[in-house]
DRENKOLFI-5280 format. One record per residue (C-alpha): residue number from 1; residue in one letter; chain; y, z, x. Coordinates in steps of 0.1 Angstrom, whole numbers. Layout:
BEGIN
- NUM	A	A	Y	Z	X;
...
//
This chain:
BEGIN
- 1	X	A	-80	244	54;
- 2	X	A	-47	241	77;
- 3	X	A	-41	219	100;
- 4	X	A	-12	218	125;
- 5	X	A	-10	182	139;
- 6	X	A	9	178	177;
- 7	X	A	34	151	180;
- 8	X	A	21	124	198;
- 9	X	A	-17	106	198;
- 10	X	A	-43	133	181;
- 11	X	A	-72	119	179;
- 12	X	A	-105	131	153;
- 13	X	A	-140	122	168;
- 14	X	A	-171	128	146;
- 15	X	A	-201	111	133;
- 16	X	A	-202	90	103;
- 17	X	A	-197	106	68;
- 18	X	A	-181	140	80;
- 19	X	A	-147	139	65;
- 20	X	A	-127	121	89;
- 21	X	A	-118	93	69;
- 22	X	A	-111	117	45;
- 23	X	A	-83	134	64;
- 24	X	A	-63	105	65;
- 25	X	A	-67	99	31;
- 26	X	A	-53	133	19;
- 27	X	A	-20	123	44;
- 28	X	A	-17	88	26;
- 29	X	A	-18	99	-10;
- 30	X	A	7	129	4;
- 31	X	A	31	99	16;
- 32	X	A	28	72	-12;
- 33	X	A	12	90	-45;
- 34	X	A	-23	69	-41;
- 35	X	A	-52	70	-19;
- 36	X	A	-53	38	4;
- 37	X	A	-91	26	-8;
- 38	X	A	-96	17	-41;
- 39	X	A	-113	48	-57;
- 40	X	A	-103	66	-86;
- 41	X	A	-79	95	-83;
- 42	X	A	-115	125	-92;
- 43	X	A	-133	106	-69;
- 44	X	A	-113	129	-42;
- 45	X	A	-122	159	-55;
- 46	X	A	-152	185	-42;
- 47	X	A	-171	190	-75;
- 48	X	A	-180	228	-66;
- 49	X	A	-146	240	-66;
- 50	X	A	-138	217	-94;
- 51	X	A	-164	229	-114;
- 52	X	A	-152	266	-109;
- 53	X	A	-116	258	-122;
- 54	X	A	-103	261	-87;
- 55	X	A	-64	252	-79;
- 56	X	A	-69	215	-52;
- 57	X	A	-36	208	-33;
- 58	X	A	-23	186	-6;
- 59	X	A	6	201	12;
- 60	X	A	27	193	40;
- 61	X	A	53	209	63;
- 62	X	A	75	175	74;
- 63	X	A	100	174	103;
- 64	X	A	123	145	106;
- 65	X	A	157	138	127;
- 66	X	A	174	140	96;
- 67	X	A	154	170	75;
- 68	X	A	130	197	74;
- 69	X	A	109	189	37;
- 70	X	A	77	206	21;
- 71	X	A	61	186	1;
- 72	X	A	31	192	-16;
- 73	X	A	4	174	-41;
- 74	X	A	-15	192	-70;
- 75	X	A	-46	176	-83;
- 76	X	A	-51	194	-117;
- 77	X	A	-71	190	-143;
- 78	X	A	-64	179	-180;
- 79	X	A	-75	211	-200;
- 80	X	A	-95	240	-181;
- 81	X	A	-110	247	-219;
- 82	X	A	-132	215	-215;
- 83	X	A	-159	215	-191;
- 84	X	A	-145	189	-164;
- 85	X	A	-171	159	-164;
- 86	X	A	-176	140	-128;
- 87	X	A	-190	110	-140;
- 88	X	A	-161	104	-169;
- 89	X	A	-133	129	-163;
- 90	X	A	-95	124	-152;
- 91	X	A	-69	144	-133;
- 92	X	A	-37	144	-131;
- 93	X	A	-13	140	-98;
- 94	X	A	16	168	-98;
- 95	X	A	39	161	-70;
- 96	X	A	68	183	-57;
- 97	X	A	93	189	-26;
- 98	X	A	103	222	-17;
- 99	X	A	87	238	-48;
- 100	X	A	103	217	-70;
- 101	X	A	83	194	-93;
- 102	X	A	94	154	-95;
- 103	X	A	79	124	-108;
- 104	X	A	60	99	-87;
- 105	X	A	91	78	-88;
- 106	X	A	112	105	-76;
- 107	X	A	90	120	-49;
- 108	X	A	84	84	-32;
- 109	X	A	98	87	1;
- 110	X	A	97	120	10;
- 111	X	A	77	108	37;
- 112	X	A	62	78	50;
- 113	X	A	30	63	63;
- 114	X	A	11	34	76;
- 115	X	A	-26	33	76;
- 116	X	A	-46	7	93;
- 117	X	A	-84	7	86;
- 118	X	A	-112	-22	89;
- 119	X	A	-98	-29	48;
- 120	X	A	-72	-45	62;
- 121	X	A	-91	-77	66;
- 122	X	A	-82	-85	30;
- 123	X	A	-51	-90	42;
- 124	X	A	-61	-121	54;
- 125	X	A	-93	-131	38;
- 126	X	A	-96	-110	8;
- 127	X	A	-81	-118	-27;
- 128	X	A	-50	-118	-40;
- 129	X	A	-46	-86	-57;
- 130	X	A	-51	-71	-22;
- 131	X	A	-20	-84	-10;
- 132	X	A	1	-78	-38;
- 133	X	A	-10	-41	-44;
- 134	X	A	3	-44	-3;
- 135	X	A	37	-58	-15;
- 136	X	A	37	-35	-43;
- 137	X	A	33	-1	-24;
- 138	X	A	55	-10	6;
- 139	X	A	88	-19	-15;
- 140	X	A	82	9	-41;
- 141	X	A	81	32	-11;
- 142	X	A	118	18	2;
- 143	X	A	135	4	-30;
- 144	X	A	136	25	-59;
- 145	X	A	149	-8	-75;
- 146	X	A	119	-25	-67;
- 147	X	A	100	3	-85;
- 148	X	A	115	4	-115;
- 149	X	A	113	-32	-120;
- 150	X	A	74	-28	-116;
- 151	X	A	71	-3	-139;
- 152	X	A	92	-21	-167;
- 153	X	A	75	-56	-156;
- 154	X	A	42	-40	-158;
- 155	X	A	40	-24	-192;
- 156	X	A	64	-52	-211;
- 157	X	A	37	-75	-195;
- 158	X	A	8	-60	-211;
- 159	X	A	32	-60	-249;
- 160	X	A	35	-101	-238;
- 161	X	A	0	-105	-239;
- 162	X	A	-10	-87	-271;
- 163	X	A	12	-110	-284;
- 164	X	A	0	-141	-270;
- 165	X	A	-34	-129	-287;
- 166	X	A	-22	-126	-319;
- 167	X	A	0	-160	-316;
- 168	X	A	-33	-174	-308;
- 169	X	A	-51	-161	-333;
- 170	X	A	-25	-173	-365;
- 171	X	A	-15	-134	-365;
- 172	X	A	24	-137	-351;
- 173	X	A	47	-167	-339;
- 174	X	A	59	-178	-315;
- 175	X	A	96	-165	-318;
- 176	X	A	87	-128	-318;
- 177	X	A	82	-139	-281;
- 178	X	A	117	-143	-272;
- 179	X	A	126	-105	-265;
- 180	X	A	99	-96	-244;
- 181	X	A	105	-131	-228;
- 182	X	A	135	-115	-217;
- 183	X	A	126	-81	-207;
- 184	X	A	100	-101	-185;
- 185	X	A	126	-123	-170;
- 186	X	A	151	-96	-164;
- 187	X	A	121	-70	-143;
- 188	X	A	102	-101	-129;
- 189	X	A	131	-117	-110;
- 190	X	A	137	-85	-93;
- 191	X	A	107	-85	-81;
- 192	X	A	106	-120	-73;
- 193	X	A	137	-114	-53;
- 194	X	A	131	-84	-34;
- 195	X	A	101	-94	-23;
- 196	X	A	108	-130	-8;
- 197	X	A	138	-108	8;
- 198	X	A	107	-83	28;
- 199	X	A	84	-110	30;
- 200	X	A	106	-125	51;
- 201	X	A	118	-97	73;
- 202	X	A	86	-93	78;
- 203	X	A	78	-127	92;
- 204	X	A	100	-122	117;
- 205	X	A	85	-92	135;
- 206	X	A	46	-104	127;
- 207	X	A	45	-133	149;
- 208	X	A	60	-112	182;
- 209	X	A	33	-85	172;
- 210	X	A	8	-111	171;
- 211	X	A	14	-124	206;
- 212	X	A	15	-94	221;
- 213	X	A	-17	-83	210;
- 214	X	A	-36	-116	212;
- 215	X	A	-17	-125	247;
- 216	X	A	-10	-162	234;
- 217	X	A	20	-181	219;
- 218	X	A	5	-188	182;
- 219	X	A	29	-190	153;
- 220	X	A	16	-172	130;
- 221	X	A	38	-168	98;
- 222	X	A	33	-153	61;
- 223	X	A	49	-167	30;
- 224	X	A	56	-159	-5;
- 225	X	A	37	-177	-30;
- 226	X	A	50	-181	-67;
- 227	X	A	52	-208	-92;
- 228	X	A	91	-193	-102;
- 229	X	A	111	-212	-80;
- 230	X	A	136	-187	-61;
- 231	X	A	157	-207	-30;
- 232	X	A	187	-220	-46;
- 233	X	A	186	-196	-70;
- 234	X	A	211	-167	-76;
- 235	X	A	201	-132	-93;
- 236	X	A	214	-145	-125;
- 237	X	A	198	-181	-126;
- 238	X	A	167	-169	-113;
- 239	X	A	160	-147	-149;
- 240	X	A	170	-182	-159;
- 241	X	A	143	-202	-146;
- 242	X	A	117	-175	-152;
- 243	X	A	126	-174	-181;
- 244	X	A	127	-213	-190;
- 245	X	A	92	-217	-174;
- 246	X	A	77	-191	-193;
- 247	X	A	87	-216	-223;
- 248	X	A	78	-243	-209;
- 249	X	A	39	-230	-198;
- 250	X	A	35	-215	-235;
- 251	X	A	15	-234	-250;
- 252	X	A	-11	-232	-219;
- 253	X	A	-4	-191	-222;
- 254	X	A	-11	-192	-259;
- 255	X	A	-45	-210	-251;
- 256	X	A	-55	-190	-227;
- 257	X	A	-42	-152	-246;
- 258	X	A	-23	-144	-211;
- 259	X	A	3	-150	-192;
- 260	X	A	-4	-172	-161;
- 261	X	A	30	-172	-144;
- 262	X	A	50	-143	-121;
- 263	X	A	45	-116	-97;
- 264	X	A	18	-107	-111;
- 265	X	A	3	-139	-103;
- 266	X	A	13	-145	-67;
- 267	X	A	3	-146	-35;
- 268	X	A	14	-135	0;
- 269	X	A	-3	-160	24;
- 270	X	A	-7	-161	62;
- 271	X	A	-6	-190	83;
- 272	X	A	-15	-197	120;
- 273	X	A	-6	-221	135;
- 274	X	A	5	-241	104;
- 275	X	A	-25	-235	87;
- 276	X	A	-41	-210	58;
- 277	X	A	-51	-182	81;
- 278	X	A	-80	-176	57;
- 279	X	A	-102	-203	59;
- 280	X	A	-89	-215	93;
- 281	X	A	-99	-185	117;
- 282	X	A	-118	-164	137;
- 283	X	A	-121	-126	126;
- 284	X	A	-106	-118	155;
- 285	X	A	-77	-134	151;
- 286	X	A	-79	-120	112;
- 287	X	A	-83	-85	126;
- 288	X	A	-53	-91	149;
- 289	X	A	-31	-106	122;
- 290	X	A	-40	-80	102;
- 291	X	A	-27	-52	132;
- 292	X	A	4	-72	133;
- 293	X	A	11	-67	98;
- 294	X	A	10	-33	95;
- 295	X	A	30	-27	126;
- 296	X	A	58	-50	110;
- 297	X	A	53	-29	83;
- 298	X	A	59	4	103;
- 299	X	A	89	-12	115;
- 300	X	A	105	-23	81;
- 301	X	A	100	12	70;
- 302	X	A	116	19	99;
- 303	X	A	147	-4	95;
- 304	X	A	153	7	61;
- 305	X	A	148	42	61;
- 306	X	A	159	51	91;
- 307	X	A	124	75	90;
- 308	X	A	99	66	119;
- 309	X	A	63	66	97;
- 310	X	A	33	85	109;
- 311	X	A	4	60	116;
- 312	X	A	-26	68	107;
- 313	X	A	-56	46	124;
- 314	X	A	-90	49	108;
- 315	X	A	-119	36	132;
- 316	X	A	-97	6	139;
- 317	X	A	-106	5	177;
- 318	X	A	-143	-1	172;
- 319	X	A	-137	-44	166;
- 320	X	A	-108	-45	194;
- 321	X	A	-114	-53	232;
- 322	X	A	-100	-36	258;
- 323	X	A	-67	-57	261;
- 324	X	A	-61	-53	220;
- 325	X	A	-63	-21	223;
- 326	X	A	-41	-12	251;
- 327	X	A	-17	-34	237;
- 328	X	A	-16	-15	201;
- 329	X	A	-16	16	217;
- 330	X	A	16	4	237;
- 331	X	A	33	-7	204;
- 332	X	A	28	26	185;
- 333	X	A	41	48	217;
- 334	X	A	74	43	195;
- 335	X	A	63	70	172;
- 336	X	A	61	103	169;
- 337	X	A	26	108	153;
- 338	X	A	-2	87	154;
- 339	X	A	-34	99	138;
- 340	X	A	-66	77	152;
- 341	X	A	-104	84	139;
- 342	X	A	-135	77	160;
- 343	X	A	-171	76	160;
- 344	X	A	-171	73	201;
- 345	X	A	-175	109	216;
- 346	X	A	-155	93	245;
- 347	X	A	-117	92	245;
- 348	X	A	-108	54	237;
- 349	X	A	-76	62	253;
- 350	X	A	-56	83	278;
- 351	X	A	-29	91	258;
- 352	X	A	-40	117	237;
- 353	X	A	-19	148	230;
- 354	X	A	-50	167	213;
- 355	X	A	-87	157	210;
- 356	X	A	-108	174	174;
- 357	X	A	-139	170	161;
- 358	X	A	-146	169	126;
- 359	X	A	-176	179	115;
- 360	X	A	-189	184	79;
- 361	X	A	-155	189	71;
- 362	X	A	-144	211	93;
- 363	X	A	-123	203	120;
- 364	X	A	-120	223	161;
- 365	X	A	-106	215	192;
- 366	X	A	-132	191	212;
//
């Protein structure tokens, strides 16, 4: 199927379960390398074409102020001798720009997106993870520091713990820890770092979003949570005290065969006015938190990269009221292409540049 997409508001109408969702999918892994819900990579694939060995791609004309880029995304299969099984199989993700294949790490940011969809709540209510994996793809996607500190961090922390296992079982000591110690120091205060430095950029821009949208004057604030201490601390002292604390906590980590400290541990938390925004609020004023965070995400992306992203909203209208809405449609007039699913038949807005229904995955004017 090809799609050309107008500049401007296009909006997809359609009834439940007939693919819409599943258009902005396809644009999100295109932008960041991963699908925004948290399904596994075959659970995007149609089974019939799968099961007749057929080629499934993702592929994208992109126009920017600064460049003209094809990109595309190849979802292949590990062997086509072995009979590819749904319930247990794998694929792999082929990505390339202009023709030319390049790793995940090199093909982030060859374009950019923000997706809003009712998910977002976790932003606000949901568990930690939720927020991280939010922290996570949003600095990988404008710092490739950021991303090759995660990948170090990530796999030296999974070595740590193996260790810690076998410390606690009488199989190694304590001193083989002091490399990996290190390593973990080194990658995690990167991290640390770069994110208190986004986290609080985007603190800045949430609470103005937030007003606007909820027509009031609450503060409403996020924070980084972490038990590494970073204010007062420069690059090289923060591996320091990472690294110190890590020695003093070992004999809890040993205990408990894991290590209970760092990024991989924290939390970015929201507060209204003074408060946890969690516990503390309505889901309205979650839902427009929520909103306000991923339009100070579009505008960090923004900032940085000097790319306008392409929004992509999925059903996000159907919990707003009128004045919400109007308000969030005002914000994103700044970009060039916003993307908005429906289940209403009727425009929920004036501004659109093209109207399509989707319907059993296929998609015509309305």
């Amino acid at each position: 199927m090809t799609l050309e997409l107008n500049t401007g508001l296009s909006i997809f109408t359609g009834d439940n379960g007939q693919g819409k969702t599943n258009l902005l999918e396809a644009i999100h892994l295109l932008a960041t390398t991963r699908t925004k819900r948290t399904i596994q990579d075959k659970d995007l694939i149609n089974w019939n074409a799968f099961a007749e060995n057929l080629p499934a791609q993702i592929q994208a004309s992109v126009s920017t102020d600064q460049e003209f880029k094809s990109v595309a995304v190849d979802l292949i299969q590990p062997t086509l001798k072995t009979p590819f099984s749904q319930a247990s199989g794998r694929i792999q993700k082929r990505f390339s720009v202009h023709g030319i294949s390049k790793p995940a790490s090199k093909y982030l940011g060859s374009m950019y997106v923000v997706m809003f969809d009712a998910n977002d709540l976790s932003l606000i209510s949901g568990a930690p993870a939720s927020r991280r994996h939010f922290l996570d793809l949003l600095i990988c996607q404008i710092n490739p520091e950021y991303l090759k500190a995660l990948s170090i961090y990530t796999k030296v922390l999974l070595q740590r713990n193996q260790l810690l296992k076998r410390i606690g079982q009488g199989t190694a000591k304590p001193k083989e820890l002091l490399f990996w110690d290190q390593q973990l120091a080194t990658a995690g205060s990167i991290i640390l770092r770069l994110r208190a430095k986004n986290i609080s950029t985007l603190s800045e821009s949430i609470e103005t979003f937030y007003q606007s949208l909820a027509s009031d004057d609450s503060k409403v604030e996020v924070r980084y949570s972490t038990k590494v201490p970073i204010a007062n601390n420069s690059k090289d002292t923060l591996v320091d005290t990472f690294r110190e604390l890590l020695s003093t906590e070992l004999p809890r980590q040993i205990a408990l065969g894991t290590t209970h400290i760092g990024p991989h541990r924290d939390d970015l938390l929201v507060y209204h006015q003074g408060q946890p925004m969690g516990p503390h609020s309505s889901r309205g004023e979650q839902r427009t938190a929520a909103i306000a965070i991923r339009l100070s995400e579009a505008r960090l992306i923004e900032a940085t990269t000097l790319n306008r992203p392409i929004i992509l909203l999925d059903d996000v209208f159907s919990e707003l009221d009128r004045h919400r809405r109007t308000s969030l449609m005002q914000e994103l007039t700044h970009y060039d292409q916003v993307l908005l699913t429906t289940n209403e038949h009727n425009p929920v807005t004036n501004h659109a540049t093209s109207i399509l229904e989707i319907r059993a995955g296929e998609i015509a004017p309305l």
